[in-house]
ROVEXFI-344692 format. One line per 3 residues: number of its first residue (from 1); their letters; for each residue x, y, z of C-alpha. Coordinates in Angstrom, 3 decimals, m for minus. Example, Ala and Ser with C-alpha at 12.3 -4.5 7.8 and 13.67 -1.06 7.14 Angstrom:
1	as	12.300:m4.500:7.800 | 13.670:m1.060:7.140
//
This chain:
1	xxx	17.982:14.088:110.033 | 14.644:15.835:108.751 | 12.711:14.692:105.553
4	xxx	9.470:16.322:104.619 | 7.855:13.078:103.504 | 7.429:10.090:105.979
7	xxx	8.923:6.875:105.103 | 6.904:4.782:102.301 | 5.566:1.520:103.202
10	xxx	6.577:m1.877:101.315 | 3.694:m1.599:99.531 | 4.333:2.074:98.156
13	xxx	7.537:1.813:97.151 | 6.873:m1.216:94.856 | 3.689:0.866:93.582
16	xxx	5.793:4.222:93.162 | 8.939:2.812:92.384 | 11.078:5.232:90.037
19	xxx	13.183:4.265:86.955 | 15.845:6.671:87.820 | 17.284:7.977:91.352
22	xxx	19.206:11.255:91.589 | 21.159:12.637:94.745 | 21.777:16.271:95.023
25	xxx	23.922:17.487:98.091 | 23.246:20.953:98.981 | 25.149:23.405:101.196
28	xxx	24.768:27.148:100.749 | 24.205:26.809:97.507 | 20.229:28.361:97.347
31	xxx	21.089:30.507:94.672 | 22.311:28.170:91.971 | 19.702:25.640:93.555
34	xxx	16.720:25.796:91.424 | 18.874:26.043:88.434 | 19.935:22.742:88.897
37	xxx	16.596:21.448:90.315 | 15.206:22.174:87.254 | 17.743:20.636:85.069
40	xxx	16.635:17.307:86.789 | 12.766:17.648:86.604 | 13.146:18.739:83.238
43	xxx	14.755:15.519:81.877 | 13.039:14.282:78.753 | 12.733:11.047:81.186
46	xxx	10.123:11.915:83.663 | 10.165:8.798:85.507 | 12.479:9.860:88.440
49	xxx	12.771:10.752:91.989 | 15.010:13.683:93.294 | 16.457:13.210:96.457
52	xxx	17.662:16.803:98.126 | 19.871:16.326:101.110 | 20.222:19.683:102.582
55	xxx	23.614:19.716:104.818 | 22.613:22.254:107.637 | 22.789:24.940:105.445
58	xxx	22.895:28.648:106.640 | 21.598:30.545:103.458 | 17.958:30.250:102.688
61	xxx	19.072:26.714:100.936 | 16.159:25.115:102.674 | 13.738:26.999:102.697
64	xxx	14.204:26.867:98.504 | 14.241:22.960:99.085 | 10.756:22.464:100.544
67	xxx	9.293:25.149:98.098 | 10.549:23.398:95.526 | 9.309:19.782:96.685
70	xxx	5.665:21.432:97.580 | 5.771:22.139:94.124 | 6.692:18.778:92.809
73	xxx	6.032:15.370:94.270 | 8.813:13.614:92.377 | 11.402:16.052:95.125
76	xxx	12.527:14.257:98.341 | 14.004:16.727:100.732 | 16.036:15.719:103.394
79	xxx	17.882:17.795:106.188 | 21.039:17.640:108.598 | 20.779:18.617:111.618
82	xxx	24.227:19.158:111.754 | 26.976:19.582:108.683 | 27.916:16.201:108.097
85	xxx	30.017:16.856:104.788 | 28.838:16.017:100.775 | 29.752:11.859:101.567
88	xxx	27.397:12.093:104.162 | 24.729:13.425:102.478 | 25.557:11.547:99.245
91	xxx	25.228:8.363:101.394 | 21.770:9.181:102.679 | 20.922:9.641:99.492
94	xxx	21.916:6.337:98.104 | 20.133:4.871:101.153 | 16.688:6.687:100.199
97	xxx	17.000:6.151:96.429 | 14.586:3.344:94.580 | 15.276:3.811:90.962
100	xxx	16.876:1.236:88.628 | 19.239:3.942:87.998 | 21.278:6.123:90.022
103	xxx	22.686:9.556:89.312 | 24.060:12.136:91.065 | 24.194:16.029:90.267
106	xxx	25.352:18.784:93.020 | 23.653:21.497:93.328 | 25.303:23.912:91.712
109	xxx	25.389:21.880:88.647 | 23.028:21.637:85.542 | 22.089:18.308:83.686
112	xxx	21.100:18.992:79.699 | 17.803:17.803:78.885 | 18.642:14.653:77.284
115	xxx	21.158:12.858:79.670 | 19.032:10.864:81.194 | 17.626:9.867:77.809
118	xxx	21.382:9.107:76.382 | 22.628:7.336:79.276 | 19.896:4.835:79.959
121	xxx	19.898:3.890:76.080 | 23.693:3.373:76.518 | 23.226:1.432:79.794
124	xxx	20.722:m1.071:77.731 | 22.690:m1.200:74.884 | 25.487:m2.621:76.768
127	xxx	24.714:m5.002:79.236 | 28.151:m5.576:80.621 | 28.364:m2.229:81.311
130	xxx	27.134:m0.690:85.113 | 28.670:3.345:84.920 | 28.146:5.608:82.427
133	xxx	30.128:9.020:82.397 | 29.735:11.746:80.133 | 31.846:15.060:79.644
136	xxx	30.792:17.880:80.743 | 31.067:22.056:79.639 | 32.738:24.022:82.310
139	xxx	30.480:27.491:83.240 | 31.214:30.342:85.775 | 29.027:31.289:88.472
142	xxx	26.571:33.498:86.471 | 26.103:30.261:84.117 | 27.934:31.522:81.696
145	xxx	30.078:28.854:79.634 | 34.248:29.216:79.747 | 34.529:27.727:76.504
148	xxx	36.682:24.834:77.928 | 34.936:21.207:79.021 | 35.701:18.759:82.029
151	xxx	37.560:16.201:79.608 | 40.324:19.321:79.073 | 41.327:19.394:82.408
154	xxx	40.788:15.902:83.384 | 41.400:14.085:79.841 | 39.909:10.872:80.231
157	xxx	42.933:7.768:79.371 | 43.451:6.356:75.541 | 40.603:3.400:76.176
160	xxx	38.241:5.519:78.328 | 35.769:2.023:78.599 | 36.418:m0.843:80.345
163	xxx	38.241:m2.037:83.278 | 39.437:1.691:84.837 | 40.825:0.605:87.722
166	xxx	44.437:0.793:87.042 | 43.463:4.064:85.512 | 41.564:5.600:88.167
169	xxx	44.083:4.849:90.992 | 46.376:6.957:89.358 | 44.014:9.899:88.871
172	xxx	40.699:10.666:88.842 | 38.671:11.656:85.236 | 35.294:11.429:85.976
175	xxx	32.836:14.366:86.525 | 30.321:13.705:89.620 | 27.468:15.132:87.893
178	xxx	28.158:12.735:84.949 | 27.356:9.469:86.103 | 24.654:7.207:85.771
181	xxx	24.733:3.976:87.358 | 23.146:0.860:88.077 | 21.370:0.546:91.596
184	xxx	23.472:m2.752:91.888 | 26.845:m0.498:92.267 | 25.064:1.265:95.432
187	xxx	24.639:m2.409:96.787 | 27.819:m3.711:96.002 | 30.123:m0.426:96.334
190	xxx	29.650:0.427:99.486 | 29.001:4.369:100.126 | 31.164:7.361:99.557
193	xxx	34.128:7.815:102.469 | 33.184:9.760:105.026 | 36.812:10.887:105.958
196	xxx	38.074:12.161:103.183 | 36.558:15.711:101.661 | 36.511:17.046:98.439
199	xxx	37.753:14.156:96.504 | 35.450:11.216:97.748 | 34.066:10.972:94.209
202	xxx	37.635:10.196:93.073 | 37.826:7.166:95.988 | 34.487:5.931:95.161
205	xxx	34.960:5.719:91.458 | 37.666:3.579:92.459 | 36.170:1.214:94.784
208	xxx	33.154:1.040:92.111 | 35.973:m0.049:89.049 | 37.015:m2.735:91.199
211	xxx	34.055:m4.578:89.983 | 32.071:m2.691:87.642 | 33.335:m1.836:84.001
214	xxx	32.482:1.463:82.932 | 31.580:3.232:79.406 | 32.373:6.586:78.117
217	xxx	30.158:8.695:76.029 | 31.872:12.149:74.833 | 28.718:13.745:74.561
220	xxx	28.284:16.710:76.714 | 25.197:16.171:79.219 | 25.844:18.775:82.341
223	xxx	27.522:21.874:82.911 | 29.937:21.799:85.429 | 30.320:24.847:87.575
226	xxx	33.305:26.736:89.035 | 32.910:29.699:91.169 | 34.581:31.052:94.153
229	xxx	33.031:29.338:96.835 | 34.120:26.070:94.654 | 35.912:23.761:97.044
232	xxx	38.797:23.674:94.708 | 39.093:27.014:94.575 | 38.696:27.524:98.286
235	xxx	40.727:24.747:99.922 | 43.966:23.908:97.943 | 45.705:23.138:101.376
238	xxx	42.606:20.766:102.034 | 43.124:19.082:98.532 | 46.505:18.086:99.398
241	xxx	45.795:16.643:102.958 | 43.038:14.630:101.434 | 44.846:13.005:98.114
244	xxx	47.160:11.829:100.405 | 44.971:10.501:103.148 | 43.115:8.956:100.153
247	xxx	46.314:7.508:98.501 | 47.349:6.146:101.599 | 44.415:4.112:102.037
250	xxx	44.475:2.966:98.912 | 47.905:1.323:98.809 | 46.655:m0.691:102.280
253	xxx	43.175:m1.393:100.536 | 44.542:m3.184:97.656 | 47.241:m5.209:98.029
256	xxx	47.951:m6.825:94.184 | 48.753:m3.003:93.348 | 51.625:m3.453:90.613
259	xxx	55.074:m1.848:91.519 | 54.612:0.695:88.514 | 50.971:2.076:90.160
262	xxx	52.377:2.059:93.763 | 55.503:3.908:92.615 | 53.132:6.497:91.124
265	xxx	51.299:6.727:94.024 | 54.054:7.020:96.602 | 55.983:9.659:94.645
268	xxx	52.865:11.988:94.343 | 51.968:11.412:98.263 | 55.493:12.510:98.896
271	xxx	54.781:15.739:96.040 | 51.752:16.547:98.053 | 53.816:16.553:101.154
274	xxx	56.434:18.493:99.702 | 54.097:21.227:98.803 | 52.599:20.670:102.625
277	xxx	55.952:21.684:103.551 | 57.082:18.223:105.325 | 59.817:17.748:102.748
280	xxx	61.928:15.733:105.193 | 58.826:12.792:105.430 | 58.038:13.846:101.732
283	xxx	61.652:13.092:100.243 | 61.288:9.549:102.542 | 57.961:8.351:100.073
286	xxx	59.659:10.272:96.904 | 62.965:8.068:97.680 | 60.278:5.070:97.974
289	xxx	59.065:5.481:94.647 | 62.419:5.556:93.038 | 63.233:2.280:95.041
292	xxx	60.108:1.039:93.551 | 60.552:2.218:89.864 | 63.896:0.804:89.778
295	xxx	63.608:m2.232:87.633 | 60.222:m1.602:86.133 | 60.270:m0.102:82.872
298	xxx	56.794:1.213:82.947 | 57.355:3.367:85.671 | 60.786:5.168:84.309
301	xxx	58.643:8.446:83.954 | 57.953:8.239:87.853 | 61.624:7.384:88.652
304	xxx	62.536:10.146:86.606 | 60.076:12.847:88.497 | 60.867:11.675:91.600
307	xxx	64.606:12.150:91.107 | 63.876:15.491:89.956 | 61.619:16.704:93.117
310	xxx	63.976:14.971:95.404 | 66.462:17.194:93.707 | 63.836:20.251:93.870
313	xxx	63.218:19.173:97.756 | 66.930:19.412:98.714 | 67.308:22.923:97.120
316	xxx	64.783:24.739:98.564 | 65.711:23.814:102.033 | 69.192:24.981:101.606
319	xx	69.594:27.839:103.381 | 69.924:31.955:101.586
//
């Protein structure tokens, strides 16, 4: 791993230490890059650090990187030698950050000038609270806005605040690029998995609710973009393989799951492997989940669903 700056002594990094730490992953992204560079230096709260972790791009990603940080000491650019994947990188990041405050923001993705602003306020305000998340408006690739936001697709649950984790093991709700948290969650978190792609926000807001309440704002603060080298446009087949991998883990992470939640999960690791086209070990997890909804009335809508893929399952491998 490459950096352009050499590694601050004790002394300097008590001296220079920033209020707020933000992570930006990069791979072949240099033309949305100083887009969303600027939409972090630009912050009505200049007290920051950026930290750019370039993973062994093959655009001109880096070479943007270290023009950018020449032009601004408050940029830390990092490099991978190799491609090490967004966790990776997001990790380094969190191991390199200083601030009070930690945010993240990939970089094709634009903070609005006054999140940082917001979010700290509502951090200080509310003392029992360690994540912030904010909605975000969706934009295409040429930055132009779709009309619809993040909490559309993802709606967030009735009480967005709190205790999410029996919310966020179901599903995840939370925009990457909407978080601010603080730098105790990076201590006592851990780091973002780095086995599962594509969704290791979604596992890592989960380990994080485990002990850490978190607050909603609805404000909008960052534009979330989708284009078509998005990773959820690109790798569908990917998205499946890694829900379930991540699901999996889960249910042998946390052991005091409720019957209702592991139902849930168990019927939509056996979807996920129904639309993998393994519908024989599929309809074994969907038949799990029934088994497991059976005498719990908050999980009749998962009984129900499962019945009717198992049902779905068994006609589509009947033969023409």
């Amino acid at each position: 791993m490459d950096s352009l700056a050499s590694a601050p002594t004790a002394a300097d990094r008590k001296a220079a230490m920033p209020l707020v730490s933000v992570i930006m992953p990069c791979f072949n992204h240099a033309r949305f890059l100083e887009d969303s560079v600027n939409g972090i230096l630009r912050q009505s709260t200049p007290d920051l650090e950026l930290i750019v972790v370039d993973d062994c791009s093959t655009d001109d990603s880096w070479e943007s990187i270290r023009r950018l940080a020449a032009g601004d000491a408050r940029i830390k650019a990092i490099r991978h030698e190799r491609n090490q994947g967004a966790s990776r990188a997001r990790n380094d990041g969190l191991k390199n950050s200083r601030g009070e405050f930690i945010g993240f923001c990939d970089a094709d993705d634009i903070w609005e000038k006054g999140k940082l602003d917001e979010q700290i306020e509502l951090l200080r305000k509310n003392p029992d609270f360690d994540v912030v998340y904010c909605d975000s408006l969706i934009i295409d690739e040429k930055g132009v806005s779709t009309g619809r936001r993040f909490s559309e697709l993802f709606p967030p649950p009735r009480s967005p605040s709190g205790w999410l984790f029996p919310e966020l093991i179901r599903r995840n709700f939370i925009n990457m690029q909407g978080v601010l948290m603080r730098k105790q969650c990076a201590r006592l978190g851990g780091g973002f998995d780095e086995n599962i792609k594509w969704i290791e926000d979604w596992c890592y807001w989960v380990a994080l609710s485990r002990f850490h309440r978190f607050l909603y704002t609805p404000s909008v603060l960052a534009k979330y973009r989708v284009h078509h080298r998005s990773s959820n446009v690109l790798q569908q087949r990917g998205y499946g393989v890694n829900r379930f991998k991540a699901r999996k883990r889960m249910l042998r992470t946390y052991h005091d799951l409720p019957s209702d939640i592991r139902a849930d999960a168990f019927f939509k690791m056996g979807t996920d492997l129904c639309e993998l086209r393994k519908r024989r070990l599929g309809r074994q997890l969907l038949w799990k989940a029934v088994g497991l909804s059976l005498w719990n009335i908050r999980a009749f809508g998962t009984l129900c669903r499962a019945l009717r893929r198992i049902l779905l399952s068994a006609t589509r491998d009947q033969p023409l």
